[in-house]
mmCIF file of the C-alpha atoms, coordinates in Angstrom:
data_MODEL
# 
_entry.id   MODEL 
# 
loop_
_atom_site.group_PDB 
_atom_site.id 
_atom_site.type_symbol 
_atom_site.label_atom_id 
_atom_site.label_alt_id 
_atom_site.label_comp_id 
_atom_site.label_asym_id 
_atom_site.label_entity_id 
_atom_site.label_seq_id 
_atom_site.pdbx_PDB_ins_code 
_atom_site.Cartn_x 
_atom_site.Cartn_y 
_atom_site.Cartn_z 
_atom_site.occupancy 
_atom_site.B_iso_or_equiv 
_atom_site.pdbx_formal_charge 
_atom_site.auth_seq_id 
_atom_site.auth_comp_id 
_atom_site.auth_asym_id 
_atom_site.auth_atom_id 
_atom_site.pdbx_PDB_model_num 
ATOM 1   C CA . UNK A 1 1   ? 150.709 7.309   86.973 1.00 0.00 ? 1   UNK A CA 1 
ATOM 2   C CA . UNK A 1 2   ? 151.742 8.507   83.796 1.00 0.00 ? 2   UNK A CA 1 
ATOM 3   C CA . UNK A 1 3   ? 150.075 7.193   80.171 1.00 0.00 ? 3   UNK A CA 1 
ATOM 4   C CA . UNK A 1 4   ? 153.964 5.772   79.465 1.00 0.00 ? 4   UNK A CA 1 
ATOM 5   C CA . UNK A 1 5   ? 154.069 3.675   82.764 1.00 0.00 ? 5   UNK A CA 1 
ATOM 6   C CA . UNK A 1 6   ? 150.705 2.366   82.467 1.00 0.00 ? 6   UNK A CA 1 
ATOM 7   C CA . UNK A 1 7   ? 151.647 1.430   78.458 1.00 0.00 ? 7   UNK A CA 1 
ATOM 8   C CA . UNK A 1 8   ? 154.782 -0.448  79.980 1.00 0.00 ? 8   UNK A CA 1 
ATOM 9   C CA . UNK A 1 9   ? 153.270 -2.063  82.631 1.00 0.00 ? 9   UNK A CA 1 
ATOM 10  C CA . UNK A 1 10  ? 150.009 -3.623  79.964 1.00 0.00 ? 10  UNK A CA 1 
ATOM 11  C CA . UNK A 1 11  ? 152.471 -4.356  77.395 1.00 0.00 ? 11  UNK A CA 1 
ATOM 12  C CA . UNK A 1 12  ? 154.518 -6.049  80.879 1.00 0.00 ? 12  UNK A CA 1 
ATOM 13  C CA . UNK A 1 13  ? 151.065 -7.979  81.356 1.00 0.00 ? 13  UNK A CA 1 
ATOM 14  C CA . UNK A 1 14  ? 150.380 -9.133  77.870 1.00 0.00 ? 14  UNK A CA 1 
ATOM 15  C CA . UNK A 1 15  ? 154.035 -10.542 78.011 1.00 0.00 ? 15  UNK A CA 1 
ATOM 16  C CA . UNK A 1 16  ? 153.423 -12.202 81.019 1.00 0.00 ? 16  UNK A CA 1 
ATOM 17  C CA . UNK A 1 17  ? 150.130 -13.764 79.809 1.00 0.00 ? 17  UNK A CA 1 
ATOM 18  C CA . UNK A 1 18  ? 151.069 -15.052 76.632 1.00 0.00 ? 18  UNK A CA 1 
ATOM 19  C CA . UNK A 1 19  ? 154.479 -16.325 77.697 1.00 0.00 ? 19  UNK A CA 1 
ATOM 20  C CA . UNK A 1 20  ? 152.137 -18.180 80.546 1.00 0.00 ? 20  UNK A CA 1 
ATOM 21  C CA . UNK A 1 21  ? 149.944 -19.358 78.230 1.00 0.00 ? 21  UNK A CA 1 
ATOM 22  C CA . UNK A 1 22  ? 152.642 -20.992 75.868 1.00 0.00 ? 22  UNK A CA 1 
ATOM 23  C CA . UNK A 1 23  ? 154.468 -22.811 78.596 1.00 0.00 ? 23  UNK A CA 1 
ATOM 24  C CA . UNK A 1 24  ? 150.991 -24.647 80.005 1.00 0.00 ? 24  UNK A CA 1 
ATOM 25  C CA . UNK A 1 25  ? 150.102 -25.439 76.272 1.00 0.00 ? 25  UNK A CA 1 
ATOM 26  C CA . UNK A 1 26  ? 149.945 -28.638 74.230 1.00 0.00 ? 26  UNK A CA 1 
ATOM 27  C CA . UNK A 1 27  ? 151.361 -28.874 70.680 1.00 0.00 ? 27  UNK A CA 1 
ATOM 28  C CA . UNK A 1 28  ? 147.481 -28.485 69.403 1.00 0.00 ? 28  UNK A CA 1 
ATOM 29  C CA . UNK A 1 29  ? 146.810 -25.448 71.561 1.00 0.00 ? 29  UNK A CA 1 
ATOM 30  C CA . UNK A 1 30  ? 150.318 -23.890 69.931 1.00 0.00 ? 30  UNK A CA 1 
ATOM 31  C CA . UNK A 1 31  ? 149.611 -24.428 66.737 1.00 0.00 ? 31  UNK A CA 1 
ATOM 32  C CA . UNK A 1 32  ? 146.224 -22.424 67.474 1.00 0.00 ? 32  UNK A CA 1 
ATOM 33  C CA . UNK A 1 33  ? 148.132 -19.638 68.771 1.00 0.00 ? 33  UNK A CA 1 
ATOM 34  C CA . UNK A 1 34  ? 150.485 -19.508 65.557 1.00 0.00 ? 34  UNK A CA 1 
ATOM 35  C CA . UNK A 1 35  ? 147.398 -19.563 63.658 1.00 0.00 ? 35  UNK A CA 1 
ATOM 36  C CA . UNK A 1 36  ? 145.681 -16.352 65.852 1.00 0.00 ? 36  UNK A CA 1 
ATOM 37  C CA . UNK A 1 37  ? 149.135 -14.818 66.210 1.00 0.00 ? 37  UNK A CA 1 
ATOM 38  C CA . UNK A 1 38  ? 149.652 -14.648 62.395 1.00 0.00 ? 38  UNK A CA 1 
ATOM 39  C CA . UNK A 1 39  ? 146.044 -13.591 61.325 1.00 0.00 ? 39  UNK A CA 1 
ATOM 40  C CA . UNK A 1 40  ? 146.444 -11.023 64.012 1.00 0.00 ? 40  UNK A CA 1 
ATOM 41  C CA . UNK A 1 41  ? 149.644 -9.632  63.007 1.00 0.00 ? 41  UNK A CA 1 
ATOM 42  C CA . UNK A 1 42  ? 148.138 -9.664  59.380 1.00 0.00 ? 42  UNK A CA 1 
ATOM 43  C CA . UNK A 1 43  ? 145.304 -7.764  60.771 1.00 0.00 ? 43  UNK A CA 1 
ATOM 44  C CA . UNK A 1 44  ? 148.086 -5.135  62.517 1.00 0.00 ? 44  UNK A CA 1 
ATOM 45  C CA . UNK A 1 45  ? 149.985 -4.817  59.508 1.00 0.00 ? 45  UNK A CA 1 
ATOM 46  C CA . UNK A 1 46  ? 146.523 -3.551  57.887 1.00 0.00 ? 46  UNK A CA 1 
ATOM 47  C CA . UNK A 1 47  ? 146.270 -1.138  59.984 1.00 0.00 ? 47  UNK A CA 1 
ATOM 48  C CA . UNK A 1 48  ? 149.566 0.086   59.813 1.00 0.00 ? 48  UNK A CA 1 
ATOM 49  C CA . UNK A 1 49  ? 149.195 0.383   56.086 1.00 0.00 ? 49  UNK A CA 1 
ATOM 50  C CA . UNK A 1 50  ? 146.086 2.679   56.380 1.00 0.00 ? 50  UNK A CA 1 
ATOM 51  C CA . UNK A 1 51  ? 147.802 4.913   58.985 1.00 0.00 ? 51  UNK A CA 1 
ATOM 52  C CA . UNK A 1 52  ? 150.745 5.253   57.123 1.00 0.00 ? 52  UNK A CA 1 
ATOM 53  C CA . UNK A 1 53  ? 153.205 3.711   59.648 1.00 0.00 ? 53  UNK A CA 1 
ATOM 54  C CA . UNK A 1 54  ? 155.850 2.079   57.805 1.00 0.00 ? 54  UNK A CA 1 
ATOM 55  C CA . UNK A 1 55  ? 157.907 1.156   60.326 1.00 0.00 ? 55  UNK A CA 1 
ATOM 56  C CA . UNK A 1 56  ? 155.219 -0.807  61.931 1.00 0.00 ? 56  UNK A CA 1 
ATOM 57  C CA . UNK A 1 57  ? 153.987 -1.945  58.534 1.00 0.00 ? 57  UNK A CA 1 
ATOM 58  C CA . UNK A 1 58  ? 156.883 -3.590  58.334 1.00 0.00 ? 58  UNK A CA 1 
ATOM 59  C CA . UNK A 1 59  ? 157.616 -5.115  61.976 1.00 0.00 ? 59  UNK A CA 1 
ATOM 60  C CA . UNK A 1 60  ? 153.757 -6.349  62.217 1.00 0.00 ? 60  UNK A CA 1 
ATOM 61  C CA . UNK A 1 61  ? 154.544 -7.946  58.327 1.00 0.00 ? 61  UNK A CA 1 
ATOM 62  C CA . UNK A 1 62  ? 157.677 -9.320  59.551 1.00 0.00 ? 62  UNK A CA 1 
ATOM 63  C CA . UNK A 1 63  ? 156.404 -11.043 61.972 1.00 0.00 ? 63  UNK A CA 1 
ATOM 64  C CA . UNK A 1 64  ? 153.170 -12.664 60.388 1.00 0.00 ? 64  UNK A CA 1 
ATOM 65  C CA . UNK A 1 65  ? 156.054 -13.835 57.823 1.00 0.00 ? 65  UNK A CA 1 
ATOM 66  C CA . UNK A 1 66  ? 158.178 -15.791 60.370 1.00 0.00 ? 66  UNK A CA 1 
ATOM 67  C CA . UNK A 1 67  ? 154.629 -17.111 61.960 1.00 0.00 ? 67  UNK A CA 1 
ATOM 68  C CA . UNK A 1 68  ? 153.771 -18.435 58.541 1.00 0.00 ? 68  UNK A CA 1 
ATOM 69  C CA . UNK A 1 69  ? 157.010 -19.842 58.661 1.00 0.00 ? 69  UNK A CA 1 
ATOM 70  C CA . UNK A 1 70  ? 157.066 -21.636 61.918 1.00 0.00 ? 70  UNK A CA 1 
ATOM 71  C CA . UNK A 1 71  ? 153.303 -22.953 60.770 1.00 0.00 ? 71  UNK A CA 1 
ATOM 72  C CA . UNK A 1 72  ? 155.169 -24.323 57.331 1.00 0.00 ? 72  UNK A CA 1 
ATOM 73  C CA . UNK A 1 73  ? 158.390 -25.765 59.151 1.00 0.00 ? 73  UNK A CA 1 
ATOM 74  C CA . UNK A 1 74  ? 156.136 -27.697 61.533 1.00 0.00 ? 74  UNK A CA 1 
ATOM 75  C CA . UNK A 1 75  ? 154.953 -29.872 59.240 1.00 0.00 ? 75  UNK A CA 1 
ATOM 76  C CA . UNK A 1 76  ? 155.329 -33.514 58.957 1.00 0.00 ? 76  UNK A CA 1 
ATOM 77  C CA . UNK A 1 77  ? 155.439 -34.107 55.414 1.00 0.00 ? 77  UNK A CA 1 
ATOM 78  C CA . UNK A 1 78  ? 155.933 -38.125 56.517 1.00 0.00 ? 78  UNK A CA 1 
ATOM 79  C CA . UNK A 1 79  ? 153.422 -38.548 58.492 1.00 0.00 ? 79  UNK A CA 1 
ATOM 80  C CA . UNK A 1 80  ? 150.776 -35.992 57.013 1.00 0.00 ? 80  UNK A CA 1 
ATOM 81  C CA . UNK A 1 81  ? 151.044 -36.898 53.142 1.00 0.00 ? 81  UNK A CA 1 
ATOM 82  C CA . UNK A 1 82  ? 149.004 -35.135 50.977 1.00 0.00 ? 82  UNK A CA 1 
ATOM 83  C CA . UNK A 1 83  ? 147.393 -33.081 53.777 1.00 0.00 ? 83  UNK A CA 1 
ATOM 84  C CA . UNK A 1 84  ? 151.172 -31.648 54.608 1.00 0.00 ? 84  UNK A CA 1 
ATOM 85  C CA . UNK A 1 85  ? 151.446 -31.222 50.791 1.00 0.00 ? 85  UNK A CA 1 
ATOM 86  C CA . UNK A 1 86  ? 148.423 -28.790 50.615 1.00 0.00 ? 86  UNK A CA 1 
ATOM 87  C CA . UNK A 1 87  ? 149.152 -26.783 53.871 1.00 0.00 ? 87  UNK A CA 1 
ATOM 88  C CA . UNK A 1 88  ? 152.816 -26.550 52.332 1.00 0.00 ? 88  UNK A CA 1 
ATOM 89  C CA . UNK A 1 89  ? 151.545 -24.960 48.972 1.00 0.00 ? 89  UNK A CA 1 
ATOM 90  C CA . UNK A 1 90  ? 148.866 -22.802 51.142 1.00 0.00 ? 90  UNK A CA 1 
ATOM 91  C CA . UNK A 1 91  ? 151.878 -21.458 53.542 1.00 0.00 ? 91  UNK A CA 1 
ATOM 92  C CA . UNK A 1 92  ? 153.765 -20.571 50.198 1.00 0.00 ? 92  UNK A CA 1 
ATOM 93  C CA . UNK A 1 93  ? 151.338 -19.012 48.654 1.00 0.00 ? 93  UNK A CA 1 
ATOM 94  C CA . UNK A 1 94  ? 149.846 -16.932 51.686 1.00 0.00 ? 94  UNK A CA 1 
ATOM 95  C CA . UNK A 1 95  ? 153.950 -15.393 52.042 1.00 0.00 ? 95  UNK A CA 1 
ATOM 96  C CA . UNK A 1 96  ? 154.045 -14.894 48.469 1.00 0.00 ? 96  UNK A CA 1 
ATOM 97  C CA . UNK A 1 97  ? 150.842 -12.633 48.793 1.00 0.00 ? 97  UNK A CA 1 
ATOM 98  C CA . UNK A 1 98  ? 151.705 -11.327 52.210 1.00 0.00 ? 98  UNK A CA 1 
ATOM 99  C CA . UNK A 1 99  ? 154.716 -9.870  50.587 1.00 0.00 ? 99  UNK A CA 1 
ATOM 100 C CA . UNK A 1 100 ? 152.831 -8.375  47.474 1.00 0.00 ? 100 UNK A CA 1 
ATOM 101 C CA . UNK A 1 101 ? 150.467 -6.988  50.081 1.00 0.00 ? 101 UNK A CA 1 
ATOM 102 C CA . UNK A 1 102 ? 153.376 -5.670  51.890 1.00 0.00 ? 102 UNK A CA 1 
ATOM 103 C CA . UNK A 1 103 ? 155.324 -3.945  48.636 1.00 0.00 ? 103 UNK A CA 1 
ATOM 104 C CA . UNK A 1 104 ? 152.199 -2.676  47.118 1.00 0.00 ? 104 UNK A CA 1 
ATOM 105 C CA . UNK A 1 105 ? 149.741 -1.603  49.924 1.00 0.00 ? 105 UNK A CA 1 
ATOM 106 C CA . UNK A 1 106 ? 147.656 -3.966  48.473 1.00 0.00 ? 106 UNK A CA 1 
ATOM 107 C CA . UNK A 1 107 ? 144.419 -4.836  50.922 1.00 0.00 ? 107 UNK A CA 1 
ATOM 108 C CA . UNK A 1 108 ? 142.882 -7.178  48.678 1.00 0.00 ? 108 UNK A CA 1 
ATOM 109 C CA . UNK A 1 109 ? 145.782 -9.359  48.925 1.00 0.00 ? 109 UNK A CA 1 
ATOM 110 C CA . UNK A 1 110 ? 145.445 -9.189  52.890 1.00 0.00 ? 110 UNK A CA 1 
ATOM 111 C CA . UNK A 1 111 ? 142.299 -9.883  52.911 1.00 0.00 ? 111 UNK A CA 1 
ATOM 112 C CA . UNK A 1 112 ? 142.748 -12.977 50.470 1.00 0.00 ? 112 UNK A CA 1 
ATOM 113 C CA . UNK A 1 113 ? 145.506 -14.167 52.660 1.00 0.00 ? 113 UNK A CA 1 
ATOM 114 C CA . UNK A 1 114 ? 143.267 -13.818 56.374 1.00 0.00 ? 114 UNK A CA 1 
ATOM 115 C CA . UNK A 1 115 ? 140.448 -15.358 53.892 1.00 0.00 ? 115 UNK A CA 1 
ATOM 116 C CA . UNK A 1 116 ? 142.877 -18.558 53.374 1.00 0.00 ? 116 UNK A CA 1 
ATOM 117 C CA . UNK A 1 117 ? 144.232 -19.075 56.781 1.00 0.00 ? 117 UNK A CA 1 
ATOM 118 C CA . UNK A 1 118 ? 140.468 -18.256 58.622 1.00 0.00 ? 118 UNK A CA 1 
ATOM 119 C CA . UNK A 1 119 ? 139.111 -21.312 57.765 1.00 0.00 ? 119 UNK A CA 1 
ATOM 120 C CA . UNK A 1 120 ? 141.904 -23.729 58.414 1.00 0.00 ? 120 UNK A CA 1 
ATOM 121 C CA . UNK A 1 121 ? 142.314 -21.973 61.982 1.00 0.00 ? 121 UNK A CA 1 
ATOM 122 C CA . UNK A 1 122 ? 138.536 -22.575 62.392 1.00 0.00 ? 122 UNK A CA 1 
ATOM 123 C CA . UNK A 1 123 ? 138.861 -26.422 61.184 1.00 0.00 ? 123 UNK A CA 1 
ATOM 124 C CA . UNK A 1 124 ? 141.934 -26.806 63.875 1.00 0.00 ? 124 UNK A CA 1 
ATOM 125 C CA . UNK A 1 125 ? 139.799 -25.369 66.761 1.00 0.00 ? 125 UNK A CA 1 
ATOM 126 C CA . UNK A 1 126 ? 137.332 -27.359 65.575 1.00 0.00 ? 126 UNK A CA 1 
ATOM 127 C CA . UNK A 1 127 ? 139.299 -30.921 65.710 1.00 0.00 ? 127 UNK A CA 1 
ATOM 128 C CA . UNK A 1 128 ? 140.722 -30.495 69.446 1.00 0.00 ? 128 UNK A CA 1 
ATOM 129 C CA . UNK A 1 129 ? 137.873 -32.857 70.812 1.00 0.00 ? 129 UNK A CA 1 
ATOM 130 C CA . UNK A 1 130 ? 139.821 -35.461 68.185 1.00 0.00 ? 130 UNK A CA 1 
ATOM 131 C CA . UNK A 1 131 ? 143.270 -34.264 69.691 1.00 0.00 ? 131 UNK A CA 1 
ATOM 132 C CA . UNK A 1 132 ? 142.660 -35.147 73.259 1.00 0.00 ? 132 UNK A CA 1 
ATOM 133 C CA . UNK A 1 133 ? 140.861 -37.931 72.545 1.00 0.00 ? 133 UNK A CA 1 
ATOM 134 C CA . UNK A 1 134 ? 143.767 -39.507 70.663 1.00 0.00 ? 134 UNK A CA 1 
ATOM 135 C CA . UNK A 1 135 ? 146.428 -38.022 73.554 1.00 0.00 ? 135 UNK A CA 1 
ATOM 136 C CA . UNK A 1 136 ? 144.133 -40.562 75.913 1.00 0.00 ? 136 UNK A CA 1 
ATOM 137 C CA . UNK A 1 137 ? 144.256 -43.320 73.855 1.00 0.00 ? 137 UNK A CA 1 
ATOM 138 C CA . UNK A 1 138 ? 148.070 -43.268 73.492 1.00 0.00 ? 138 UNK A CA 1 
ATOM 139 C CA . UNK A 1 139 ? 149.985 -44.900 76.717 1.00 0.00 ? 139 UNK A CA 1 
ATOM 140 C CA . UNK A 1 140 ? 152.750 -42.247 77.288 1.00 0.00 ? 140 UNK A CA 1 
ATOM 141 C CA . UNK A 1 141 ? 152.211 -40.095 75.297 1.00 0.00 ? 141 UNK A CA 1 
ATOM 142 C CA . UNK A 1 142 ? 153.239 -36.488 75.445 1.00 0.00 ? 142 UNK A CA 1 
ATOM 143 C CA . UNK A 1 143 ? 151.290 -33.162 74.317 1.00 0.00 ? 143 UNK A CA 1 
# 
């Protein structure tokens, strides 16, 4: 086997997995993944910076852009209230910096940004116990 089949087939496999792993998850568990997915692609776009790799610079910014995105268009501003109101500003702010980061090869601004969204990935791992709990007490309800 050659090193370009064997890249194709694990990229193959990780596209396999994760598209697996979205269609058996709950709206918690996705919202996790958006939260992983966009401090990983954060953590990519780093790395692209130091190697010099524009090109992926850009796609691996690009995409932790339109994952902060999806994070800030899921909100429920009528239900969540003043909670919605802070992840709203946070979302804003972490793009605003993301693309400072991005323009200026700025790593303190990438680390300020995985240093904002660490801890409110942590907190949402943290509260799935609550999650399920609720999904139980609610007759019908869907994940």
């Amino acid at each position: 086997m050659t090193y370009g089949y064997m890249r194709n087939a694990s990229a193959l496999y990780q596209d396999t997995s994760a598209r697996g792993s979205v269609e058996g998850a709950d709206r918690h568990q996705l919202t996790g993944m958006l939260y992983d997915g966009a401090i990983d692609r954060i953590n990519q776009a780093r790395g692209a910076m130091r190697r010099g790799d524009v090109p992926a610079k850009g796609t691996h910014f690009a995409r932790a852009h339109a994952i902060i995105g999806e994070l800030r268009g899921s909100l429920d501003h009528a239900q969540g209230g003043p909670l919605a109101a802070r992840l709203d500003a946070l979302y804003d702010y972490a793009s605003r910096r993301l693309l400072h980061a991005q323009l200026n090869n700025d790593e303190r601004a990438i680390d300020e940004v995985v240093d904002l969204l660490t801890p409110v990935r942590d907190a949402w791992q943290q509260i799935r116990d609550q999650f399920l709990a609720a999904q139980k007490r609610a007759p019908g309800a869907v994940a």
